[in-house]
N, CA, C and O atoms as a MOPAC input file, in Angstrom:
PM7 MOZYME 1SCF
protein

 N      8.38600 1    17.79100 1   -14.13500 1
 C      8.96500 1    16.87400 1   -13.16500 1
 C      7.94900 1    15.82300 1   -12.72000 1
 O      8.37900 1    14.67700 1   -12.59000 1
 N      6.61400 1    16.06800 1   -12.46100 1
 C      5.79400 1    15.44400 1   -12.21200 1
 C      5.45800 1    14.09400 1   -13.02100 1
 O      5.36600 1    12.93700 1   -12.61200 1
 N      5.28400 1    14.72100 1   -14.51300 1
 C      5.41700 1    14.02700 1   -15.84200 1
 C      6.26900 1    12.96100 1   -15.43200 1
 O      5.81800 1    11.84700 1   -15.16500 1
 N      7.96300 1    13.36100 1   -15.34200 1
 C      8.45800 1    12.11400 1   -14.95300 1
 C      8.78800 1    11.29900 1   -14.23300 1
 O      9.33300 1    10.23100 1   -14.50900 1
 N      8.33600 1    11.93400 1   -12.68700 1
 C      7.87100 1    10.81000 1   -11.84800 1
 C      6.87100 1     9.60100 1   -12.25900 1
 O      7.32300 1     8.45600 1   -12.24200 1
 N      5.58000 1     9.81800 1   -12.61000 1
 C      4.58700 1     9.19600 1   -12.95100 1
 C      5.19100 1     8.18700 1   -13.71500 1
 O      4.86300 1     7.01600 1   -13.52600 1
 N      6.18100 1     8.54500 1   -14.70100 1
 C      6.39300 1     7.85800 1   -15.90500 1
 C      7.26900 1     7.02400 1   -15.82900 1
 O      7.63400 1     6.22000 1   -16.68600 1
 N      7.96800 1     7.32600 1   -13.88900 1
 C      8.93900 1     6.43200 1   -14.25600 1
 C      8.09900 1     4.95800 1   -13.30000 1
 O      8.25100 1     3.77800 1   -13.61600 1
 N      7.23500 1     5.46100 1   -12.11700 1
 C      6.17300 1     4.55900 1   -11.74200 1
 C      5.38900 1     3.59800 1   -12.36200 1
 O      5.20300 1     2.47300 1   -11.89700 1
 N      4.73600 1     4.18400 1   -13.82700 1
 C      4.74100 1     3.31500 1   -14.97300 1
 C      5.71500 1     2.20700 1   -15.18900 1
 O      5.45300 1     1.03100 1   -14.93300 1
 N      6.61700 1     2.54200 1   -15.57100 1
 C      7.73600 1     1.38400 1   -15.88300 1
 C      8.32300 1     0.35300 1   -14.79100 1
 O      8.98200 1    -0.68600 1   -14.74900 1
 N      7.69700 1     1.25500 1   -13.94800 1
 C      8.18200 1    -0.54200 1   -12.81100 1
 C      7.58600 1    -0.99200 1   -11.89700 1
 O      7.95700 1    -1.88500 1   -11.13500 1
 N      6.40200 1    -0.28800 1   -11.89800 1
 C      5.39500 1    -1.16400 1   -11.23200 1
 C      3.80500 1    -1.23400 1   -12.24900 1
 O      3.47600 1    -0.64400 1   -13.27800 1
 N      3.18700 1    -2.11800 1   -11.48400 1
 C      2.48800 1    -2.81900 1   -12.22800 1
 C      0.91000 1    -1.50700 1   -12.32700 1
 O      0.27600 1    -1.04000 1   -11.38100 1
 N      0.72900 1    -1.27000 1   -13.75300 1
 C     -0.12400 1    -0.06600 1   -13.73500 1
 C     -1.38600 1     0.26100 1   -12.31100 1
 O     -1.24300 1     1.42700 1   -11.94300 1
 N     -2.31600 1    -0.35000 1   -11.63500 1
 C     -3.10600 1    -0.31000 1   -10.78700 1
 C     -2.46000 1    -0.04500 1    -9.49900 1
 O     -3.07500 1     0.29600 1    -8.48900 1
 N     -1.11800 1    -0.22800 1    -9.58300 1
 C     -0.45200 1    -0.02500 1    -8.09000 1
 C      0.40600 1     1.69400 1    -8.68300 1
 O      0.60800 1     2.39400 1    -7.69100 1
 N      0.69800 1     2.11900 1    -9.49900 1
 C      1.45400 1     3.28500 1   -10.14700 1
 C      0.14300 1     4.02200 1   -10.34200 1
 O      0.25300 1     5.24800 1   -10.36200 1
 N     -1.24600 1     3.45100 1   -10.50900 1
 C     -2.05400 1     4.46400 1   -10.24400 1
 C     -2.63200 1     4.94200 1    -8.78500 1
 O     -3.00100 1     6.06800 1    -8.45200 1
 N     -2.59300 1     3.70000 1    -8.00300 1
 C     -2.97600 1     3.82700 1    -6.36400 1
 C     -2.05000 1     4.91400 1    -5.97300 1
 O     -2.53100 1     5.89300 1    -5.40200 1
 N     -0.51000 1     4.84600 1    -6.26300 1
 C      0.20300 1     5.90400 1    -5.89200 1
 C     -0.07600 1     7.41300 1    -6.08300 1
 O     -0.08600 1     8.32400 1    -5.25500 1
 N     -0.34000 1     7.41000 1    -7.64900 1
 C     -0.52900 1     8.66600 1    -7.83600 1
 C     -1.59600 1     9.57100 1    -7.54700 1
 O     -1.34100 1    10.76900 1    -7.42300 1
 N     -3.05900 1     9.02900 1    -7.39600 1
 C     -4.05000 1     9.13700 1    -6.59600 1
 C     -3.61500 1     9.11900 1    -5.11500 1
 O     -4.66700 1     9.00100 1    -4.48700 1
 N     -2.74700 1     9.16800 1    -4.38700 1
 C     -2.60900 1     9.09300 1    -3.33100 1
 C     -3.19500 1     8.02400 1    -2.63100 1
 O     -2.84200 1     7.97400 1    -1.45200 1
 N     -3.93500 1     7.20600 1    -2.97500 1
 C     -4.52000 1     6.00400 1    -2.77800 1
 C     -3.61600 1     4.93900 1    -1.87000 1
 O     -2.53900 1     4.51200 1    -2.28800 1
 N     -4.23700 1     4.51600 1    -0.43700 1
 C     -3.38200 1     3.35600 1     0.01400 1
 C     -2.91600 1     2.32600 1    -0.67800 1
 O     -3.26300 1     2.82400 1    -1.74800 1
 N     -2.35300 1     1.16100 1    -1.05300 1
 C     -2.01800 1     0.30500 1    -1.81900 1
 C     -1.97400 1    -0.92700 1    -0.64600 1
 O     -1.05000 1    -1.04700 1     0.15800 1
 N     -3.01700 1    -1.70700 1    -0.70700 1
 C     -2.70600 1    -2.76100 1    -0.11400 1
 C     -2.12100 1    -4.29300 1    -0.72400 1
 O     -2.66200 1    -4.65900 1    -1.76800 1
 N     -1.32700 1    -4.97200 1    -0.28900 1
 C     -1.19600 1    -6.49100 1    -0.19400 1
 C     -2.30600 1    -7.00500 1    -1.10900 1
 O     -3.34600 1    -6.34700 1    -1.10400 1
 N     -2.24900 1    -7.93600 1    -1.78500 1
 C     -2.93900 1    -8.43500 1    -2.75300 1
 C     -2.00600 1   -10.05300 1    -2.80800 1
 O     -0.85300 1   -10.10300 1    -3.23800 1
 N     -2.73800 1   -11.24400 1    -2.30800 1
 C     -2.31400 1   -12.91900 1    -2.27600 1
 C     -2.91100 1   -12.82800 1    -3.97700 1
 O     -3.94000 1   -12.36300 1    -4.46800 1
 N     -2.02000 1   -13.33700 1    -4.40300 1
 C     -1.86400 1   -14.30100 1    -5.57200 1
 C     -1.57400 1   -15.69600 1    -5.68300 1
 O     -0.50300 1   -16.08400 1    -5.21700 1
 N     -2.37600 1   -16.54600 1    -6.24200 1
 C     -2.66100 1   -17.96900 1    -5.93600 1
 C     -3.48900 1   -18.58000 1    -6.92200 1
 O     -4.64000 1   -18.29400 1    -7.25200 1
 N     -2.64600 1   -19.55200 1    -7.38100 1
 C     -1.47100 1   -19.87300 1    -8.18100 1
 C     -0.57100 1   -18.75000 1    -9.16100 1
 O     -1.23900 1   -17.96500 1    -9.83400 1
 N      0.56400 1   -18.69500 1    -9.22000 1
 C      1.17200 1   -18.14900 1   -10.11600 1
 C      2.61500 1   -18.87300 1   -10.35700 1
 O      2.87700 1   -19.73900 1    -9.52300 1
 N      3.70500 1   -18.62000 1   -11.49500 1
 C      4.38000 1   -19.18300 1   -12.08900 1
 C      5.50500 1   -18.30300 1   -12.10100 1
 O      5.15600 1   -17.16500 1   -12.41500 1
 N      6.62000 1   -18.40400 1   -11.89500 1
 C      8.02700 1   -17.61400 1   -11.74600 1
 C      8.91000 1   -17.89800 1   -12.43000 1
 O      9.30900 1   -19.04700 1   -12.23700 1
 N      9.70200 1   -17.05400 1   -13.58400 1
 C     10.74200 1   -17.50000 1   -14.11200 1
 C     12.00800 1   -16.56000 1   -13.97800 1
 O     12.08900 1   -15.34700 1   -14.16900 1
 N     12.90100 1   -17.40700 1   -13.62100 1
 C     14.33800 1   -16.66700 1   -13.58900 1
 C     15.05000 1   -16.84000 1   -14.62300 1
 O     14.57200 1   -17.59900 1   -15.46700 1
 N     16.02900 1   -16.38800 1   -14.83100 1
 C     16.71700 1   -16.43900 1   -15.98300 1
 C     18.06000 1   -15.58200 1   -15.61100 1
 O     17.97500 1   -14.45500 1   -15.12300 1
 N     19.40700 1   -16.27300 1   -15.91100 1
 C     20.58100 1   -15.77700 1   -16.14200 1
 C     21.50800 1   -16.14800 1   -17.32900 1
 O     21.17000 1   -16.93800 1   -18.21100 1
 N     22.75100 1   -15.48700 1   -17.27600 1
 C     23.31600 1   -15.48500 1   -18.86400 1
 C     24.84200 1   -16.53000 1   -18.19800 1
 O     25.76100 1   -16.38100 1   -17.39400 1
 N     24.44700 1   -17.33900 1   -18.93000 1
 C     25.97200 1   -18.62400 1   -18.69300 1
 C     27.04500 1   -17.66500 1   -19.17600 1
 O     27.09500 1   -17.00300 1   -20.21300 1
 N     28.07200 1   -17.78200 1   -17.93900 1
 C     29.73900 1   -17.21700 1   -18.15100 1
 C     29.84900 1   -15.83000 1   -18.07700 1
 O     30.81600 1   -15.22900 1   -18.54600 1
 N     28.65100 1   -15.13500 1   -17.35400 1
 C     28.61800 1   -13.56000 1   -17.42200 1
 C     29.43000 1   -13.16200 1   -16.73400 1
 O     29.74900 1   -12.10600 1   -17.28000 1
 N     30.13200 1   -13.29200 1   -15.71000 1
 C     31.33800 1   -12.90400 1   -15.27500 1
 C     32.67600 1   -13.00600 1   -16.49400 1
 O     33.34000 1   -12.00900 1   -16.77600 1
 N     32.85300 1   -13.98100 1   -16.95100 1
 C     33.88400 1   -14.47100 1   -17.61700 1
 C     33.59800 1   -13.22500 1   -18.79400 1
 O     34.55300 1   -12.48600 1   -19.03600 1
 N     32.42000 1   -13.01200 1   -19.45400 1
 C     31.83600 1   -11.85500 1   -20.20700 1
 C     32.13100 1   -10.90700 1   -20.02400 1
 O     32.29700 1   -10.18800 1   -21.00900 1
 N     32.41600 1   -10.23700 1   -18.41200 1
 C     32.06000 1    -9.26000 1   -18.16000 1
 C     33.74600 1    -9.06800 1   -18.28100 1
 O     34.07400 1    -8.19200 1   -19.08000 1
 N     34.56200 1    -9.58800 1   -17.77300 1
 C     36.17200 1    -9.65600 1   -17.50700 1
 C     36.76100 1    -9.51500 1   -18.49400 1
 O     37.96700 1    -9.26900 1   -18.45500 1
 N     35.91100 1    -9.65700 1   -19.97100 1
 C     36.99000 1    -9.61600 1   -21.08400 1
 C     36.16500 1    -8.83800 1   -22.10200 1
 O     36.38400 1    -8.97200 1   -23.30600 1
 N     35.03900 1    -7.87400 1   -21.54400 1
 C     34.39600 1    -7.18500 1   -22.25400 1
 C     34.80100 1    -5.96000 1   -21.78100 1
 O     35.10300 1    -6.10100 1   -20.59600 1
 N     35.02100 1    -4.29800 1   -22.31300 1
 C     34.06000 1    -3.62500 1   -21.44200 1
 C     33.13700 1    -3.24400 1   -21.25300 1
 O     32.16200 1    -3.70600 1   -21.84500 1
 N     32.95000 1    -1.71200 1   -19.88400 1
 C     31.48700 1    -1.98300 1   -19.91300 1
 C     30.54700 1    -1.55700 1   -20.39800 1
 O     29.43500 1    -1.89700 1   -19.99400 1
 N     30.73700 1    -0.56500 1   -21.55300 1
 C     30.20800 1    -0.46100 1   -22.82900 1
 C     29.48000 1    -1.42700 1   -23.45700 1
 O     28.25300 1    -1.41100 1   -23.55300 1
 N     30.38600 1    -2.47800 1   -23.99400 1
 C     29.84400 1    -3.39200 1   -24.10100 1
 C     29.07500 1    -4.44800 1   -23.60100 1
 O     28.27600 1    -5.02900 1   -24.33600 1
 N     29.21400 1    -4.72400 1   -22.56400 1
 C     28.65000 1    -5.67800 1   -21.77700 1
 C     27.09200 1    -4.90500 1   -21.32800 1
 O     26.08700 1    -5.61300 1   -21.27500 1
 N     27.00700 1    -3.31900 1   -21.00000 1
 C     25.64500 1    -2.73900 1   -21.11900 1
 C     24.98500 1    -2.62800 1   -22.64600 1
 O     23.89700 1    -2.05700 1   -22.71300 1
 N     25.52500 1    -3.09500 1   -23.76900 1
 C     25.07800 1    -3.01100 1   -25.03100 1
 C     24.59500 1    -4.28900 1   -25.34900 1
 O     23.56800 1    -4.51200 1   -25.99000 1
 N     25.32600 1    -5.08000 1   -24.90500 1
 C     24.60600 1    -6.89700 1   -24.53200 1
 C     23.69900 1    -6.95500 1   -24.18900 1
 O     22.86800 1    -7.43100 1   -24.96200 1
 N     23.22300 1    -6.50300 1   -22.77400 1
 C     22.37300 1    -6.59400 1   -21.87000 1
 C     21.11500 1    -5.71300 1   -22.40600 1
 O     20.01500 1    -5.97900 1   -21.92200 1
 N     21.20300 1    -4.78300 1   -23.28000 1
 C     20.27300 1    -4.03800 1   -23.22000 1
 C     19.64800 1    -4.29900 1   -24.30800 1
 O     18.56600 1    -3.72000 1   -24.40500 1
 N     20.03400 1    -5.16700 1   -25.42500 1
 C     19.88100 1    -5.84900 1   -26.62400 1
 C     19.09000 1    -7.14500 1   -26.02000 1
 O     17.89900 1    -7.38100 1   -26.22400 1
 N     19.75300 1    -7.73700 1   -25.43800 1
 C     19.10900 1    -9.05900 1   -25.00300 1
 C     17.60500 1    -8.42700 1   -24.03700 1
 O     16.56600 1    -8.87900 1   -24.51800 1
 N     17.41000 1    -7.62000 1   -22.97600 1
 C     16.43100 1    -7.31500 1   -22.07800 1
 C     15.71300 1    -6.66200 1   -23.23900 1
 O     14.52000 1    -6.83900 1   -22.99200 1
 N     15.82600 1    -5.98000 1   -24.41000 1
 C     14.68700 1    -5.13600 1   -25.04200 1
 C     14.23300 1    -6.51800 1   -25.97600 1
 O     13.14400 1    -6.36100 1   -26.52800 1
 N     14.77900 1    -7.60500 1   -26.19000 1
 C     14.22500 1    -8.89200 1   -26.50200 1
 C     13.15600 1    -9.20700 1   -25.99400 1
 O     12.00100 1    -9.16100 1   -26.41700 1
 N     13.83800 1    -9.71400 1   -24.53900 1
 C     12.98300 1   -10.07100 1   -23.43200 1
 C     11.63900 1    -9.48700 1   -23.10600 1
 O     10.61300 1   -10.13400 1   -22.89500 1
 N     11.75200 1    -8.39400 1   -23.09300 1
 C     10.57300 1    -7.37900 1   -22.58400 1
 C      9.44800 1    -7.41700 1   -23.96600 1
 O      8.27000 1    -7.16400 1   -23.71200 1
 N      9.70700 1    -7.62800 1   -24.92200 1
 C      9.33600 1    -8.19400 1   -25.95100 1
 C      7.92100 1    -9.21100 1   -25.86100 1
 O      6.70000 1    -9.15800 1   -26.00700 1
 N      9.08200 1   -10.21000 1   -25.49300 1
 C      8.26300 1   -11.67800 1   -25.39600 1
 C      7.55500 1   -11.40500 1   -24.02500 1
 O      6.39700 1   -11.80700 1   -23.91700 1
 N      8.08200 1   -10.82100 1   -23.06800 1
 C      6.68900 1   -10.85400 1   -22.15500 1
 C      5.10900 1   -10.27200 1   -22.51100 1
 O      4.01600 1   -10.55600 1   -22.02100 1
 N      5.47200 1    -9.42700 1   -23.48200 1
 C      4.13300 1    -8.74000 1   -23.54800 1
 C      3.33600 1    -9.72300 1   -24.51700 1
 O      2.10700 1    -9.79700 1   -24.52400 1
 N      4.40800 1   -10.66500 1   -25.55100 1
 C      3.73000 1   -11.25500 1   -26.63300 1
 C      3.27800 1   -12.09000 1   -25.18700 1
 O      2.14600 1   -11.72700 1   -24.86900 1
 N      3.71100 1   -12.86600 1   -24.45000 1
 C      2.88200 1   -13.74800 1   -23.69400 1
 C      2.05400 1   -13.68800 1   -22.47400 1
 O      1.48100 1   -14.65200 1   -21.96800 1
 N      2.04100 1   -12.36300 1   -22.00900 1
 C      1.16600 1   -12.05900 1   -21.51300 1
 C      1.64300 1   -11.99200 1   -19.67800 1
 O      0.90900 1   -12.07600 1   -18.69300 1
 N      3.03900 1   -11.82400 1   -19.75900 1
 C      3.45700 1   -11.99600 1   -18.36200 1
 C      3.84200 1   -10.91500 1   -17.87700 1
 O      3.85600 1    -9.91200 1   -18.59100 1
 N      4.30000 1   -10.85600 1   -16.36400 1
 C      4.64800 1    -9.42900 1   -16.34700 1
 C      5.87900 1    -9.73000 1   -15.48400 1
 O      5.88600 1   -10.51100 1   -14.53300 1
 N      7.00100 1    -8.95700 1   -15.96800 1
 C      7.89300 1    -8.71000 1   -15.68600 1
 C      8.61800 1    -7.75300 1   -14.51600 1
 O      8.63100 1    -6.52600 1   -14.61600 1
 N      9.29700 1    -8.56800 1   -13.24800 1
 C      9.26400 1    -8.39100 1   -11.97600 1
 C     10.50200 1    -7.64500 1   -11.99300 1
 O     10.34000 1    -6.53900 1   -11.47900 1
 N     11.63700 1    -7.84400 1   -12.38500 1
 C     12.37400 1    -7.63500 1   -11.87700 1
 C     13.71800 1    -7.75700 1   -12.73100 1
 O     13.79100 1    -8.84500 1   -13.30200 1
 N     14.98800 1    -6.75500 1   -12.99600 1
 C     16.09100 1    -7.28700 1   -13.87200 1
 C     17.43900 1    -6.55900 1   -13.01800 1
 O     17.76800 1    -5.42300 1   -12.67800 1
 N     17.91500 1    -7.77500 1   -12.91800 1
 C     19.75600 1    -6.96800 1   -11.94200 1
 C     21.02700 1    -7.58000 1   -12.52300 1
 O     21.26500 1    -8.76200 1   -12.27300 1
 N     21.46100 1    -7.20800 1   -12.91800 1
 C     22.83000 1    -7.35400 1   -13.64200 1
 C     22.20600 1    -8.29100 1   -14.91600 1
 O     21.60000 1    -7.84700 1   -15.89100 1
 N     22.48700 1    -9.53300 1   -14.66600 1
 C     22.47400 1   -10.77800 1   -15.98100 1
 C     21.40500 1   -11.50800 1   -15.39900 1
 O     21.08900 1   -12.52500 1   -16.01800 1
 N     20.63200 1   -11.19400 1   -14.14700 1
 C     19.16300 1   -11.58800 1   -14.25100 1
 C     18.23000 1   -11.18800 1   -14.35800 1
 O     17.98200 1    -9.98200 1   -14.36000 1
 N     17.20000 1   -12.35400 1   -14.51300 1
 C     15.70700 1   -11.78700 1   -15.54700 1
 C     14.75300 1   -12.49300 1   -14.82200 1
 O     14.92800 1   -13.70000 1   -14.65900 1
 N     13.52300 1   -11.80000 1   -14.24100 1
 C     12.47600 1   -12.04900 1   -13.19700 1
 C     11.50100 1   -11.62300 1   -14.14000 1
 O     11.34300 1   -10.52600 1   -14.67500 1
 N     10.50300 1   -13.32900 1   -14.31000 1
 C      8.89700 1   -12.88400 1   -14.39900 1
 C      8.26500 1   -13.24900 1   -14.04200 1
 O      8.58900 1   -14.30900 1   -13.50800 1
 N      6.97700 1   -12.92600 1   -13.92600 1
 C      5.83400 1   -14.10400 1   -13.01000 1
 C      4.26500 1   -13.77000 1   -14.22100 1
 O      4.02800 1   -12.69700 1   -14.77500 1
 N      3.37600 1   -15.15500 1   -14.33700 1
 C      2.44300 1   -15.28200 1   -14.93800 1
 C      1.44500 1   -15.41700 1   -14.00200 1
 O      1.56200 1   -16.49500 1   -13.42000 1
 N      0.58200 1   -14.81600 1   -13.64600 1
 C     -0.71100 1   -14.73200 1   -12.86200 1
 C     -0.63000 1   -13.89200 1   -12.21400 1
 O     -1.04600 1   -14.16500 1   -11.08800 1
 N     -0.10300 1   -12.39500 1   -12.37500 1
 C     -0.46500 1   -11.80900 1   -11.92800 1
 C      0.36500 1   -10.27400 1   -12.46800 1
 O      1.32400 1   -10.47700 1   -13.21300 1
 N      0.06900 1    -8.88300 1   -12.15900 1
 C     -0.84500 1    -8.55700 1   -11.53500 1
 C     -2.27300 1    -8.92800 1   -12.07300 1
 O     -3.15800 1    -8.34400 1   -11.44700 1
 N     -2.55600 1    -9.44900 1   -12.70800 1
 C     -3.86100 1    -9.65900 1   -13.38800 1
 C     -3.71100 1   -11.65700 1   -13.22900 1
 O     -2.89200 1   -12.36400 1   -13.81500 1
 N     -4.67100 1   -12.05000 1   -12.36800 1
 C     -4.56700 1   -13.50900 1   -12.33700 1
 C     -5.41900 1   -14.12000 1   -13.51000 1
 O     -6.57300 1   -13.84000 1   -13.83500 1
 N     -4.41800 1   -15.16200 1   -14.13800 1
 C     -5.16300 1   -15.95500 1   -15.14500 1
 C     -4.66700 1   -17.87900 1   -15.35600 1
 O     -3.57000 1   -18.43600 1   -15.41600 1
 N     -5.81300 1   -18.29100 1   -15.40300 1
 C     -5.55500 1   -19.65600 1   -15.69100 1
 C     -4.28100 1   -20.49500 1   -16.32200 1
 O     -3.83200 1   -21.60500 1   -16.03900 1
 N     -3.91100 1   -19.56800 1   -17.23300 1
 C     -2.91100 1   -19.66500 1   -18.47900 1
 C     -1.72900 1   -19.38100 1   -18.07100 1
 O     -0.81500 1   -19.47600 1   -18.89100 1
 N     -1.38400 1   -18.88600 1   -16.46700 1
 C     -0.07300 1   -19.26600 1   -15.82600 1
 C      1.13700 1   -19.98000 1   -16.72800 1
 O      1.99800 1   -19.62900 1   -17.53400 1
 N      0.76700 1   -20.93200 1   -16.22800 1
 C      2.35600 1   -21.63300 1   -16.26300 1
 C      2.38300 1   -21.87900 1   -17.81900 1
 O      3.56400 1   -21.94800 1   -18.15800 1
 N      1.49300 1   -22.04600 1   -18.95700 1
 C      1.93100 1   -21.95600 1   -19.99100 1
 C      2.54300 1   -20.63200 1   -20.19500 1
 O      3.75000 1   -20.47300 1   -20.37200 1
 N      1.65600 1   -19.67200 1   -20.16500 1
 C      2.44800 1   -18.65700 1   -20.56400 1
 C      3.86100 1   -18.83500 1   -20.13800 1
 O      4.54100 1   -19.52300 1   -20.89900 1
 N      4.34600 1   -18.43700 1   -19.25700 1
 C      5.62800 1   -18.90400 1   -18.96400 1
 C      6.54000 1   -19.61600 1   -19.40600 1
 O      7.66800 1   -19.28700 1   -19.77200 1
 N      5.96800 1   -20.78400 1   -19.37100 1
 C      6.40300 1   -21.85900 1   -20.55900 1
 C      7.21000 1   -21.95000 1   -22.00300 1
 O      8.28900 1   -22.35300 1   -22.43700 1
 N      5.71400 1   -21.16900 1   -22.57400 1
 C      6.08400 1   -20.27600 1   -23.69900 1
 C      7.50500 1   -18.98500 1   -23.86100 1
 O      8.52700 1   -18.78800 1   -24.51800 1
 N      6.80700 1   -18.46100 1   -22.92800 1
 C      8.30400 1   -17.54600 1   -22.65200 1
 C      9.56100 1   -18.22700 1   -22.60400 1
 O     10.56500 1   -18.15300 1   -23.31300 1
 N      9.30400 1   -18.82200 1   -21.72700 1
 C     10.92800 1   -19.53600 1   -22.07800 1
 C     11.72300 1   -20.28000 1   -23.16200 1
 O     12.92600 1   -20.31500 1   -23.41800 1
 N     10.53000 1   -20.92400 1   -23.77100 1
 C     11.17300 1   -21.35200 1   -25.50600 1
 C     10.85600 1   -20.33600 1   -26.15100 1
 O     10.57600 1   -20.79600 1   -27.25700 1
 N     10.68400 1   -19.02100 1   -26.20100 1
 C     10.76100 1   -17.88600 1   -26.69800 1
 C     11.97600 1   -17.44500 1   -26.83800 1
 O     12.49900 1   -17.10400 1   -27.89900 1
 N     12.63000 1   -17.44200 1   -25.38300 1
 C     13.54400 1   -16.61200 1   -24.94300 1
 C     14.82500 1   -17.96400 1   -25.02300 1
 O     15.76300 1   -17.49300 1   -24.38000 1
 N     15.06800 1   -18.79900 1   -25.31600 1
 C     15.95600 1   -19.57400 1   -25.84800 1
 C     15.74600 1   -19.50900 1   -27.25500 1
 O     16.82900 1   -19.84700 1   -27.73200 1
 N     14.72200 1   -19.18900 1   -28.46100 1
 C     14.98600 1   -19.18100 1   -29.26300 1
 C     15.86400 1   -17.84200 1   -29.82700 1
 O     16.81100 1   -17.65500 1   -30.59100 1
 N     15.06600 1   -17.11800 1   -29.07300 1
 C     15.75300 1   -15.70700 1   -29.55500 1
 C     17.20200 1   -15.78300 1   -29.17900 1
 O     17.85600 1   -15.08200 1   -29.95100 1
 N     17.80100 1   -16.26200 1   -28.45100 1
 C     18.92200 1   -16.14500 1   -28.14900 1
 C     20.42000 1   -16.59800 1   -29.17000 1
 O     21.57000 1   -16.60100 1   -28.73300 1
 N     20.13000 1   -16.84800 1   -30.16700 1
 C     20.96900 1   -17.74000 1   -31.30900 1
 C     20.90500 1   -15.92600 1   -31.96500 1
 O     21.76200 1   -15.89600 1   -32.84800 1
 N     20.31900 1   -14.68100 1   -31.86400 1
 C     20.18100 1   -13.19200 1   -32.43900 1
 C     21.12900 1   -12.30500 1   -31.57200 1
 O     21.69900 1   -11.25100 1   -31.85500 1
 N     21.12500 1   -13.07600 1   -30.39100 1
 C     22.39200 1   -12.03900 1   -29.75900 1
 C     23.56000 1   -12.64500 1   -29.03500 1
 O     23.61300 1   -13.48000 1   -28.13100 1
 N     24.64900 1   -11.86200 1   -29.81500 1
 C     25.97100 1   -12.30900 1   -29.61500 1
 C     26.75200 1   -12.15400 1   -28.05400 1
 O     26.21600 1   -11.47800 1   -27.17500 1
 N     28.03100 1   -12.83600 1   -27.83000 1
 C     28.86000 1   -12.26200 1   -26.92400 1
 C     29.29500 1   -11.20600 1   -27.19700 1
 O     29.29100 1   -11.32700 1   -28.42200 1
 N     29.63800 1   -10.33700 1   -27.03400 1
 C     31.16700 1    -9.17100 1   -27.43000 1
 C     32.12100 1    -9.83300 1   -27.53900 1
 O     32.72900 1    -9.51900 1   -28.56300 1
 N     32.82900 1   -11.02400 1   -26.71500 1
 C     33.76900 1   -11.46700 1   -26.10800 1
 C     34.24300 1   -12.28000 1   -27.26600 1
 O     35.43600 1   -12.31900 1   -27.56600 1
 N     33.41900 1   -12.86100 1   -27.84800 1
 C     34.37800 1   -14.02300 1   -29.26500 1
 C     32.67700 1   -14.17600 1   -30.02500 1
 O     32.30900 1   -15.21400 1   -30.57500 1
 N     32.15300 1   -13.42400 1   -29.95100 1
 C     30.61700 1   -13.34200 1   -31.31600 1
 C     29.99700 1   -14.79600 1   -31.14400 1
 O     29.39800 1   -15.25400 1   -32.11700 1
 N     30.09700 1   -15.61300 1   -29.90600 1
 C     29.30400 1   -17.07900 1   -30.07400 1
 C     28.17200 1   -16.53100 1   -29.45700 1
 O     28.37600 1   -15.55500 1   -28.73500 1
 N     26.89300 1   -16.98700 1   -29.59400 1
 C     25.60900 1   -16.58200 1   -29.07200 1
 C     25.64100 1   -16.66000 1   -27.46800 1
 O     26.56700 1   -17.15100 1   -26.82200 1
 N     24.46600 1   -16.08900 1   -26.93400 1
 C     24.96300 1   -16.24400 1   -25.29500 1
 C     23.85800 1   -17.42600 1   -24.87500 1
 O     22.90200 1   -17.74100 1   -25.58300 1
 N     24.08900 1   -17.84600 1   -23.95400 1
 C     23.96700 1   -18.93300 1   -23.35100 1
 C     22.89700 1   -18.62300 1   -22.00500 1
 O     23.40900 1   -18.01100 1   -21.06800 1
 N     21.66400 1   -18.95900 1   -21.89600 1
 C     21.83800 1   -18.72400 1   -20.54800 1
 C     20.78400 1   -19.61900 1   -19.91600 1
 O     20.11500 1   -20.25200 1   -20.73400 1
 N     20.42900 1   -19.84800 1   -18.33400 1
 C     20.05200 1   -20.67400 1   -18.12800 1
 C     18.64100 1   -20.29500 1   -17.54000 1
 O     18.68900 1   -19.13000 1   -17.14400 1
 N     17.35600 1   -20.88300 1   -17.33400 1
 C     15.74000 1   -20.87300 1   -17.03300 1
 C     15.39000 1   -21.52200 1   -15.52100 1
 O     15.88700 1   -22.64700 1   -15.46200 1
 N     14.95300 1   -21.29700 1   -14.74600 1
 C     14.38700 1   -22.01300 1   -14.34500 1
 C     13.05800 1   -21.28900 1   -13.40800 1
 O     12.93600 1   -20.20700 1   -12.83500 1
 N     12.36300 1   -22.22200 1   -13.54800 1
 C     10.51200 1   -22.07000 1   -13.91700 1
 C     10.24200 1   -22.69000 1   -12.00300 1
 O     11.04900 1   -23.41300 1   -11.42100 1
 N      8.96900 1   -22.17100 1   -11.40100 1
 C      8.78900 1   -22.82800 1   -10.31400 1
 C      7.04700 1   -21.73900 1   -10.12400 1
 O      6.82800 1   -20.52900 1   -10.06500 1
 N      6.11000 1   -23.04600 1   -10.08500 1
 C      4.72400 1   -22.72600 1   -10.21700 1
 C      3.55900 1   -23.10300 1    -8.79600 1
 O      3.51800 1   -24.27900 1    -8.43300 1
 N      2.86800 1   -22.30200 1    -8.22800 1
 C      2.33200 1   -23.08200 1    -7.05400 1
 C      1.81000 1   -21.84900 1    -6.59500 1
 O      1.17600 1   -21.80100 1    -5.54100 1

């Protein structure tokens, strides 16, 4: 049981804070400055979701996010956050680096290219979805 506590701490938070925990270790606040944020959602996911089921529509999603999770590691970002048909990352941190907002950057014509590889359920046209980037 322990095993998979730890393991599931691993997977969603950022390793140095999943180890502060498990050490019993306080975890303090940590300012990050500059860093780079990208969101990301899937155009018509409701309309998707209404004429899919939800079989499918979790077979979408989990095809497209094991993409995603992909390209973050090729670029070096780390990945915040995923709820329904959105997609949270940020570049500079937990580990701050210069290479911010490219990375990011990158990710995102990553993650529009890949997207022409995974289909709707709904009528097989590729999915659609939309970026937007905000750095400071």
């Amino acid at each position: 049981e322990k095993e998979k506590s730890e393991a599931l701490l691993f997977s969603i938070l950022p390793q140095s804070v999943a180890r502060q925990l498990i050490n019993e270790e306080p975890v303090e606040s940590v300012w990050f400055n500059p860093v780079t944020i990208l969101f990301s959602d899937i155009k018509d996911f409701t309309t998707i979701c209404g004429s899919c089921s939800p079989m499918q529509v979790v077979a979408m999603l989990n095809e497209l996010y094991t993409r995603f999770d992909e390209l973050t590691t090729r670029n070096h970002v780390y990945k915040v956050e995923t709820i329904g048909d959105a997609y949270m990352v940020a570049g500079g941190l937990p580990q701050p680096t210069v290479d911010h907002a490219s990375n990011i950057a990158n990710l995102a014509l990553d993650m529009m290219a890949t997207m022409r590889h995974v289909r709707r359920p709904d009528n097989n046209e590729p999915i659609m979805i939309r970026i937007g980037i905000h750095s400071g």
